[in-house]
C-alpha positions as CSV (number, residue, x, y, z in Angstrom):
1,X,0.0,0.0,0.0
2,X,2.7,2.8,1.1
3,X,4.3,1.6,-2.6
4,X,1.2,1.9,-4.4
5,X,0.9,5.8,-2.5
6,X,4.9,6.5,-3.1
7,X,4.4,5.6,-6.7
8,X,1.1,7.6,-7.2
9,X,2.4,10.7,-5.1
10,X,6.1,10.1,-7.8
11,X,3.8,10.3,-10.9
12,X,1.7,13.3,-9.3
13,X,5.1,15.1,-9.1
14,X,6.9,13.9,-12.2
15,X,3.9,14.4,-15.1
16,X,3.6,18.7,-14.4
17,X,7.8,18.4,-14.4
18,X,7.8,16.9,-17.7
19,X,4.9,19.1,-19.3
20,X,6.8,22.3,-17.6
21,X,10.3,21.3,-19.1
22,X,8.2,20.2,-22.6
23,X,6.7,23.5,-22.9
24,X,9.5,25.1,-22.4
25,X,11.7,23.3,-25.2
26,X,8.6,23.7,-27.6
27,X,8.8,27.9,-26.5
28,X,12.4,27.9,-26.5
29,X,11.9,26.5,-30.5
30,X,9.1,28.7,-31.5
31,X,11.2,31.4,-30.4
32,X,14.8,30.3,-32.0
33,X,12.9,29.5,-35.1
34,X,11.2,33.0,-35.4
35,X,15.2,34.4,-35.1
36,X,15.3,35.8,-31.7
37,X,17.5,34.0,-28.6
38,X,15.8,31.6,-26.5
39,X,18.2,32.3,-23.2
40,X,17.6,36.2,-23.7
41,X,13.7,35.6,-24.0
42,X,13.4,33.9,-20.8
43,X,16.3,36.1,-18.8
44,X,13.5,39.1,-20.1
45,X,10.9,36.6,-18.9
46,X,12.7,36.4,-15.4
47,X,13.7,40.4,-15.3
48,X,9.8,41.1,-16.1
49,X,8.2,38.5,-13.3
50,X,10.5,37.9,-10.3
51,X,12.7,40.9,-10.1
52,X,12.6,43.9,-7.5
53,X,13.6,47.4,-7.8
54,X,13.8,50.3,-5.8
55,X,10.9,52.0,-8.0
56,X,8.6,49.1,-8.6
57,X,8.5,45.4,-7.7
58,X,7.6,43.0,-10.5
59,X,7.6,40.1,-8.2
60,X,4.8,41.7,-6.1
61,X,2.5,42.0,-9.5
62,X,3.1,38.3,-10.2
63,X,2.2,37.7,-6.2
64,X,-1.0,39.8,-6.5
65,X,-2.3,38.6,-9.9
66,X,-1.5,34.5,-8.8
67,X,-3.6,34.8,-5.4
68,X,-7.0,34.9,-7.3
69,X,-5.7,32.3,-9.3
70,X,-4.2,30.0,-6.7
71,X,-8.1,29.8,-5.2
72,X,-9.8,28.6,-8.3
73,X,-6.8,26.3,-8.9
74,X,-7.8,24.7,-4.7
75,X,-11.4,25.1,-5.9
76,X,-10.4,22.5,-9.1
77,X,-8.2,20.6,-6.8
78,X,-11.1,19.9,-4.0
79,X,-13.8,18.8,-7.0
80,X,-11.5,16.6,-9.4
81,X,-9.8,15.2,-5.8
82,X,-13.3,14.0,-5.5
83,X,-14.2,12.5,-8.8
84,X,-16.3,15.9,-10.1
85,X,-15.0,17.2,-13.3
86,X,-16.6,20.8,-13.2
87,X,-15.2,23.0,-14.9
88,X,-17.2,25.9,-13.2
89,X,-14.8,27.5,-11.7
90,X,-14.9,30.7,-14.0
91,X,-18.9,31.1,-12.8
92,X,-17.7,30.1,-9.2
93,X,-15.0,33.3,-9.3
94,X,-17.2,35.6,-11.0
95,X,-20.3,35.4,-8.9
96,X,-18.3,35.6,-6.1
97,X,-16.2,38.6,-6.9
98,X,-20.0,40.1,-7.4
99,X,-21.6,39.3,-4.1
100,X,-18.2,40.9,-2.4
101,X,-18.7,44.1,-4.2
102,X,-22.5,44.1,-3.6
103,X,-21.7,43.6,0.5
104,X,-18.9,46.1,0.0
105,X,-20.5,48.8,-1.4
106,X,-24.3,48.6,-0.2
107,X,-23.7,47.5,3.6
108,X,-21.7,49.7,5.9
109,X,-19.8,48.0,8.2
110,X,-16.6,49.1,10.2
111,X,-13.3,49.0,9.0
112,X,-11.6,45.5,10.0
113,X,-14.8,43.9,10.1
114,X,-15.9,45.0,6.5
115,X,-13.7,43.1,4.1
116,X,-14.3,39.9,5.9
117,X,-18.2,39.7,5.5
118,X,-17.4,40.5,1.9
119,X,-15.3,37.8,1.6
120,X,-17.9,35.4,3.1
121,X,-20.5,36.7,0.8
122,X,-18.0,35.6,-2.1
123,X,-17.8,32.4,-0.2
124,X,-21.3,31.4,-0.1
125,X,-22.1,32.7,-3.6
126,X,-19.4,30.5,-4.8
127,X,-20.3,27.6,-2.6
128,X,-23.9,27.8,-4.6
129,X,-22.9,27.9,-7.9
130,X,-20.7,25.2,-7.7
131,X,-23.3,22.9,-6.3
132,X,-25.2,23.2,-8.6
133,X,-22.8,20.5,-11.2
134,X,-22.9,18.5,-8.3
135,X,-26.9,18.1,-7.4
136,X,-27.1,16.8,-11.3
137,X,-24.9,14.9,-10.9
138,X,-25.2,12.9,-7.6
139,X,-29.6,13.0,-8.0
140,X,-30.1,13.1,-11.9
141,X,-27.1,11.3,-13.0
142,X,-26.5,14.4,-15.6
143,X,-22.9,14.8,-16.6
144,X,-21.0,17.4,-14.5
145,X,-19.3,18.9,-17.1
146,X,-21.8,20.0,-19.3
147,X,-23.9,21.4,-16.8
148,X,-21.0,23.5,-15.5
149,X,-20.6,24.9,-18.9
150,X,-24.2,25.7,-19.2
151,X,-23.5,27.3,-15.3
152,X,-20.6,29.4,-16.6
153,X,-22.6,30.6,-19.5
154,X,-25.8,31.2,-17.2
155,X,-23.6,33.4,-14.4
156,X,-21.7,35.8,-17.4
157,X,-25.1,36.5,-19.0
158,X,-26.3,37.5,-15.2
159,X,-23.4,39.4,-14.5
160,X,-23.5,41.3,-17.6
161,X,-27.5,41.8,-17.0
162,X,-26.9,43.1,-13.5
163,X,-23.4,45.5,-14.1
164,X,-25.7,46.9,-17.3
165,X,-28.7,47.5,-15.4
166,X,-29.8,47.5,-11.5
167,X,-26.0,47.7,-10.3
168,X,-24.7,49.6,-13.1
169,X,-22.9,53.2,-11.6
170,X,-25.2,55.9,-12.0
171,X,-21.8,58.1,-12.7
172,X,-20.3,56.3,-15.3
173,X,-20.3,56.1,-18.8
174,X,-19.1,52.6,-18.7
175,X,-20.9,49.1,-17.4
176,X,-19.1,48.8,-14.2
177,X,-21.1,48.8,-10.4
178,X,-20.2,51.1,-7.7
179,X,-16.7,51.2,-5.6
180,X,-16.8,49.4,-2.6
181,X,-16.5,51.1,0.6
182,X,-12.8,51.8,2.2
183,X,-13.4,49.8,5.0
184,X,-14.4,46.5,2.6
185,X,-11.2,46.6,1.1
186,X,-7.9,44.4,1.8
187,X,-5.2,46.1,3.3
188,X,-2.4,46.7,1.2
189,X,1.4,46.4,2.1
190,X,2.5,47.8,-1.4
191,X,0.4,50.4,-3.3
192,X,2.1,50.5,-6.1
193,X,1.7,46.6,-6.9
194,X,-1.5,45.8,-4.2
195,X,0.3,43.1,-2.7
196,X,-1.3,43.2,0.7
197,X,-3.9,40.4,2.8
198,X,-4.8,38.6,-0.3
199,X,-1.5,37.2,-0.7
200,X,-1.6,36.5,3.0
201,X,-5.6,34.9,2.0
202,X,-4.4,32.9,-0.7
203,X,-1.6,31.0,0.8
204,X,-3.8,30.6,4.8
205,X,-6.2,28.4,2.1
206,X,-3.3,26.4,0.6
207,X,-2.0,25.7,4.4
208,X,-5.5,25.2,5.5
209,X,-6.5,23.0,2.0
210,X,-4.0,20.9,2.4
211,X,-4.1,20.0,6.0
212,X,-8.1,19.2,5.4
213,X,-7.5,17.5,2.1
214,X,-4.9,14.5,3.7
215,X,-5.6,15.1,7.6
216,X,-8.9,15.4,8.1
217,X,-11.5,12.4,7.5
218,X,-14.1,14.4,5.6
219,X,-10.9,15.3,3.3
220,X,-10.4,11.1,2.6
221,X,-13.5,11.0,2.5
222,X,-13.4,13.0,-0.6
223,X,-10.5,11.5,-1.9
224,X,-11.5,7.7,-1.7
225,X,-14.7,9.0,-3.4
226,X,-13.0,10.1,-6.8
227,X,-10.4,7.5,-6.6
228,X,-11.9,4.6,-5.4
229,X,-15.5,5.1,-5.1
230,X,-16.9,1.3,-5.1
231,X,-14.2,0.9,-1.6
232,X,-15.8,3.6,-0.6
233,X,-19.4,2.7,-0.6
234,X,-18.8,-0.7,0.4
235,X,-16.5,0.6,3.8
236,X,-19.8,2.6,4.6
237,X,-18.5,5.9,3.3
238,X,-21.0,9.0,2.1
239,X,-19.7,8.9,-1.1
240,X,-22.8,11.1,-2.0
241,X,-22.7,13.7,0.7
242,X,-18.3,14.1,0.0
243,X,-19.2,15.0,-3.4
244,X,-21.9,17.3,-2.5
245,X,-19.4,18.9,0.2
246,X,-16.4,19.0,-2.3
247,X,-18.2,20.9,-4.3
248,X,-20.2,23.7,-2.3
249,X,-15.9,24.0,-0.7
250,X,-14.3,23.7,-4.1
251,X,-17.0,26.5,-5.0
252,X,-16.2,28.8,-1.9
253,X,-12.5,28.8,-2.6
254,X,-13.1,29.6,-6.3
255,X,-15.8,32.8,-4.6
256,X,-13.1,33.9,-2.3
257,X,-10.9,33.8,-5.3
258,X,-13.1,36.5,-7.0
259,X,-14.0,38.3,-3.7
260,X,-10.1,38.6,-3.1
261,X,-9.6,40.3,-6.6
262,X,-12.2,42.9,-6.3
263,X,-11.7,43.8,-2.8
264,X,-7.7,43.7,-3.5
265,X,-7.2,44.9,-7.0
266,X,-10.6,46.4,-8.6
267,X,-12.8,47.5,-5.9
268,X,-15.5,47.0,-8.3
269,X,-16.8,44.4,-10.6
270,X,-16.8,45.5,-15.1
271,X,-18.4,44.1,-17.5
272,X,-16.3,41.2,-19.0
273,X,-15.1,40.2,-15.3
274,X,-15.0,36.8,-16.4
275,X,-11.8,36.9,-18.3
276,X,-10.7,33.6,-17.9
277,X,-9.3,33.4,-14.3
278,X,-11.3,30.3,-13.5
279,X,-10.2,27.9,-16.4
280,X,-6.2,29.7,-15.4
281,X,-7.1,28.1,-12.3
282,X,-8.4,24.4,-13.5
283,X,-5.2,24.1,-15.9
284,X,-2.7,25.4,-13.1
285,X,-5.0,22.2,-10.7
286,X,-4.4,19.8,-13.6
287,X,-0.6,20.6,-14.5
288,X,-0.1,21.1,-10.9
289,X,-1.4,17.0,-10.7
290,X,-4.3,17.7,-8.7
291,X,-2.4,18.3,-5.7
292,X,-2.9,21.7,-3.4
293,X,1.1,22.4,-3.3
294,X,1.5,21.8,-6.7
295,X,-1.9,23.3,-7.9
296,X,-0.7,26.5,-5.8
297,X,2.8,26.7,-7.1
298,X,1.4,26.2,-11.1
299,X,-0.9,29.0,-10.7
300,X,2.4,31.0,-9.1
301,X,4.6,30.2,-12.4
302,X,1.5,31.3,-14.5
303,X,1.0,34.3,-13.0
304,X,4.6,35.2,-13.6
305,X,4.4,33.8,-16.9
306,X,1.5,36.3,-17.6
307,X,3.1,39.4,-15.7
308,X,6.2,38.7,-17.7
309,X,4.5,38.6,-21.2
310,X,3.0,41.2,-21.0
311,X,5.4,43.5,-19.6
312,X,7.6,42.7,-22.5
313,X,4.7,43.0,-24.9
C-alpha cells in the first residue's frame, strides 16, 4: 500500500515536471525558429516576473495577480480530488467577486470587520454555484461537465445583466457597479503593486487546503470518493454527501478567489469580469497533478508567466 501511494504521489510530481520542461523546449523552438535568442527571452521573462527594484517590484505583481488564481486552482483541486469534473470554476470566481462588491458597497460596516463579511458573501455565492454541477450529478445522473458549462454561461449573462442595469454606476459612462467602501477593502502592504492580505488569504487556504484535504476524514472522504468510489461505498462511506461537500468548498475557494480580486485589486466588478481566471485556475490544478502544493505553485509560475508577457509586450 505505502508503494502503491509512493508511486502515485512520484507520478503526481513527475507528469507537471515533464509538461513544464516540454513547454519550455517547444517555447524555447518557437522562439529560435522565429530568429530571436531563447536564453535572452526567458532572462527578459525572469527580469519582467521575479525581479525587484527600488521603483517598482515586479515580483509583487506576479504575487497579487497569482492569489486569485491560486483559489480557483484549490477550488479545481477539492472537486477533481473528489471525482467531479466541473469545470465551473470561472462562474464560481465571478459570482463571487459580485456578491463581495455588492456587501462592499451597499452594507456599511466598520473598518476591519468589513472586508471579511465581503469575503464570506463571495464564499457562499461560490459555494452555490458550484453545487449546482454537483446536485445533477449525484440526483439526476446528468454529466457534470456539461452542466458547468451551461452554469458558466448562465452566471456571465447574469453578470452582464446586473453591471448593465440594476448595479450599473449611475456616474459612469461605462458598465461597471459602484466602488466598494474603504473599509471592505484588503489592506495593502504595497500600493504601487497591491500586494497586501490577499496574498496573506491565498496562501492561509493552501496551508488550511492541504491540511483538510490529507488530515482530516471528511478530506479522505473526498479523496476515496473520486479515486476509489466502489471501496468507498462498500467501507460505509458517504460517497454522495463528500461529493456534494467537495463541491459547495471547491466553489467557496473559487468565490473567495473573485472576492479577493475585487476587494484587493478592482474595488468594483466591469463588464467582462470573467476573463478567464477560473479555467487559469483548472489548468494550473491539472498541470499542478491535482495536488494543493502543486496546484498552488502552477498558478504561481503562471501568474509570472503572464506578468512577464506582458510587460515585454
Amino acid at each position: 500500500m505505502k508503494d502503491l501511494d509512493l508511486a502515485r504521489s512520484a507520478q503526481r510530481v513527475a507528469v507537471p515536471i515533464v509538461a513544464v520542461v516540454l513547454a519550455l523546449v517547444l517555447g524555447g523552438v518557437l522562439i529560435a525558429v522565429s530568429g530571436r535568442s531563447p536564453v535572452d527571452a526567458l532572462a527578459a521573462m525572469w527580469q519582467a516576473s521575479f525581479t525587484c527594484s527600488p521603483q517598482y517590484c515586479n515580483l509583487g505583481t506576479v504575487l497579487t495577480t497569482a492569489a486569485p488564481l491560486i483559489m480557483t486552482a484549490l477550488g479545481a483541486v477539492m472537486v477533481l480530488r473528489a471525482g467531479l469534473f466541473s469545470i465551473g470554476q470561472e462562474g464560481q470566481y465571478a459570482l463571487g467577486g459580485l456578491a463581495a462588491v455588492c456587501v462592499g458597497y451597499m452594507i456599511h460596516l466598520p473598518a476591519g470587520v468589513h472586508w471579511i463579511v465581503a469575503l464570506l458573501a463571495g464564499a457562499l455565492a461560490g459555494a452555490l454555484v458550484g453545487l449546482v454541477p454537483a446536485v445533477f450529478r449525484v440526483f439526476l445522473g446528468a454529466n457534470e461537465l456539461i452542466v458547468s458549462i451551461i452554469v458558466n454561461s448562465m452566471v456571465a449573462l447574469l453578470l452582464s445583466f446586473l453591471i448593465n442595469y440594476p448595479l450599473r454606476d449611475a456616474g459612469g459612462t461605462s458598465s461597471y457597479t459602484p466602488q466598494i467602501d474603504e473599509t471592505a477593502r484588503l489592506p495593502v502592504f504595497d500600493p504601487g503593486t497591491k500586494l497586501g492580505m490577499n496574498v496573506v488569504i491565498a496562501l492561509v487556504f493552501v496551508v488550511l487546503t492541504a491540511i483538510y484535504m490529507s488530515r482530516t476524514t471528511w478530506g479522505y472522504e473526498q479523496r476515496m470518493a473520486g479515486e476509489a468510489p466502489i471501496f468507498a461505498r462498500y467501507t460505509g462511506m458517504r460517497t454522495r454527501i463528500a461529493v456534494m461537500r467537495a463541491a459547495a468548498i471547491g466553489g467557496a475557494l473559487a468565490g473567495i478567489g473573485g472576492a479577493i480580486q475585487v476587494l484587493g485589486m478592482n474595488y468594483r466588478v466591469i463588464d467582462g469580469f470573467m476573463d478567464g481566471t477560473g479555467f487559469n485556475g483548472l489548468t494550473a490544478a491539472i498541470l499542478g497533478g491535482t495536488t494543493v502544493i502543486g496546484g498552488a505553485v502552477a498558478a504561481f509560475l503562471f501568474a509570472g508567466i503572464s506578468v512577464g508577457a506582458l510587460h515585454r509586450s
